[in-house]
C-alpha positions as CSV (number, residue, x, y, z in Angstrom):
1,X,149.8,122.3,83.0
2,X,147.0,121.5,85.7
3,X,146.0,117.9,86.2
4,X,142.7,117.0,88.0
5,X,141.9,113.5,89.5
6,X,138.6,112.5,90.0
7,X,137.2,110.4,92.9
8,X,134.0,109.0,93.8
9,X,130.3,108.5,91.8
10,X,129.0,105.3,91.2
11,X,125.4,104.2,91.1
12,X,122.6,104.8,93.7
13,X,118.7,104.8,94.2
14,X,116.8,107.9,94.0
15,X,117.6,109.7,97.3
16,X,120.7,108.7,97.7
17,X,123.6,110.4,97.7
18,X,127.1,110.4,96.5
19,X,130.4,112.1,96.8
20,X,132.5,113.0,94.1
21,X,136.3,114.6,94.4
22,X,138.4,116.6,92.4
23,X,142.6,117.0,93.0
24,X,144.2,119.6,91.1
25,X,148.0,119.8,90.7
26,X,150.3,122.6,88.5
27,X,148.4,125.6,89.3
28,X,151.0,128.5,89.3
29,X,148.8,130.8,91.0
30,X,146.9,131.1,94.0
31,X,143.4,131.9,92.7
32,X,141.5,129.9,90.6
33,X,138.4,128.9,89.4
34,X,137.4,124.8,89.9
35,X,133.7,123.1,89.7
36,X,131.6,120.1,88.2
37,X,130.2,119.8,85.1
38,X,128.2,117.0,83.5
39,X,126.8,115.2,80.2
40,X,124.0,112.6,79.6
41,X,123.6,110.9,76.5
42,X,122.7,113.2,73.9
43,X,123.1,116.4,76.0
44,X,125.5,119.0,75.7
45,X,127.4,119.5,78.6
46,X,126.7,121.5,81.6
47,X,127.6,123.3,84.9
48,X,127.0,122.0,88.1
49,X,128.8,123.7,91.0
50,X,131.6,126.3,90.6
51,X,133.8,127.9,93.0
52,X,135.9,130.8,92.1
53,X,138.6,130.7,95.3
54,X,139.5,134.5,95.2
55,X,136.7,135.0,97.5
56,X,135.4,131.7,98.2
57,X,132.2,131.9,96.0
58,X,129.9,129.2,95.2
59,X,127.5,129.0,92.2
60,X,125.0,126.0,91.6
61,X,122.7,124.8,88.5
62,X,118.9,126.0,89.6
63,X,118.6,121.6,89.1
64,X,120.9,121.5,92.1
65,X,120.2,124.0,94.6
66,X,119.5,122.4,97.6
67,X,121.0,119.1,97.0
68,X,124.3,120.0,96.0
69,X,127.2,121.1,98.3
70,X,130.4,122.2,96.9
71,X,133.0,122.5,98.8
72,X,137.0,123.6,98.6
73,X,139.6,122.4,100.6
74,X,142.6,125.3,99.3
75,X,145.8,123.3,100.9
76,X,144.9,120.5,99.0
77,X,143.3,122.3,95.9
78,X,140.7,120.1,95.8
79,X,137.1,120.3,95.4
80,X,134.2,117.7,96.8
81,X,130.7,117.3,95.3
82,X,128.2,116.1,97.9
83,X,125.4,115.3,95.8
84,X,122.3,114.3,98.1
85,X,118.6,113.4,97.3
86,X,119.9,112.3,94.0
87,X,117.2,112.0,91.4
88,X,117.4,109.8,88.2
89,X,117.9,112.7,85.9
90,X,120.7,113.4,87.9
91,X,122.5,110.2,85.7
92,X,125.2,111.3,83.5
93,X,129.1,111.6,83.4
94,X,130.8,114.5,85.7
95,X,133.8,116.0,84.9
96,X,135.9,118.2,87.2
97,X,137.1,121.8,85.6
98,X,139.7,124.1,86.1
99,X,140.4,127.4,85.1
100,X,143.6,129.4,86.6
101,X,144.0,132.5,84.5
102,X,140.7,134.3,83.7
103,X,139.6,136.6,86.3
104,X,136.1,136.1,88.0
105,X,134.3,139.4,86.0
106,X,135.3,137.5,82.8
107,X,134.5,134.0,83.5
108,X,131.2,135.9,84.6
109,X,131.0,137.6,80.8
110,X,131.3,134.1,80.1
111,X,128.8,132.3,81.9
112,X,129.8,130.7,85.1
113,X,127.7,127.1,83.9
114,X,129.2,128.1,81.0
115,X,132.3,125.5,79.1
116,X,133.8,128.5,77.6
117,X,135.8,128.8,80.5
118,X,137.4,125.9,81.2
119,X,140.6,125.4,80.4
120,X,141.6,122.1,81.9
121,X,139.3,118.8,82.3
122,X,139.4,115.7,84.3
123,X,138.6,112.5,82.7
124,X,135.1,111.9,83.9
125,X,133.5,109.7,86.4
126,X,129.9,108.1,86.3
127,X,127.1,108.6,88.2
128,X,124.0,106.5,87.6
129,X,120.6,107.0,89.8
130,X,118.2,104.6,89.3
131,X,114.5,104.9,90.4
């Protein structure tokens, strides 16, 4: 069973930034998949930043892009979300997700912002941006 620990978020003004992390423990296999989603109020959740680690690539929300840096350190399975020029629709709760088992073609099939990959969640932490 994989376990992930969440670090960081908290609340900021617009243009700030923020770091979140992510620990992962119990994978049984070298290769995984591990990113950030997150929910607002009244929103369904969605992706943020993924990394699949059998080849190191990175996928970000088009919201994102250029703010976001996602980043993978693989000897400590963890994964850091430096989240810069933070705007206030950026607010919500981020959760950390982990996926060890499905390939990257099918979590592709999928959709990489997509939940229906995710097999394992952490429990959430806050980011607020106010304006």
């Amino acid at each position: 069973q994989v376990q992930l620990v969440e670090s960081g978020g908290g609340s900021v003004q617009a243009g700030g930034s923020l770091r979140l992390s992510c620990a992962a423990s119990g994978y049984k296999y070298g290769t995984y998949c591990m990113g950030w989603f997150r929910q607002a109020p009244g929103k369904a959740r969605e992706g943020v930043a993924v990394i699949y680690t059998g080849g190191g690539t990175t996928y970000y929300a088009d919201s994102v892009k250029g703010r976001f840096t996602l980043s993978h350190d693989n000897a400590k399975k963890t994964v850091y979300l430096q989240m810069n020029s933070l705007k206030p629709e950026d607010s919500a709760m981020y959760y950390c997700a982990a996926e060890e088992f499905l390939r990257l073609p099918a979590i592709l099939d999928l959709g990489i912002m997509s939940t229906r990959w995710v097999s394992f969640w952490g429990q959430g932490t806050q980011v607020t941006v106010s304006s």
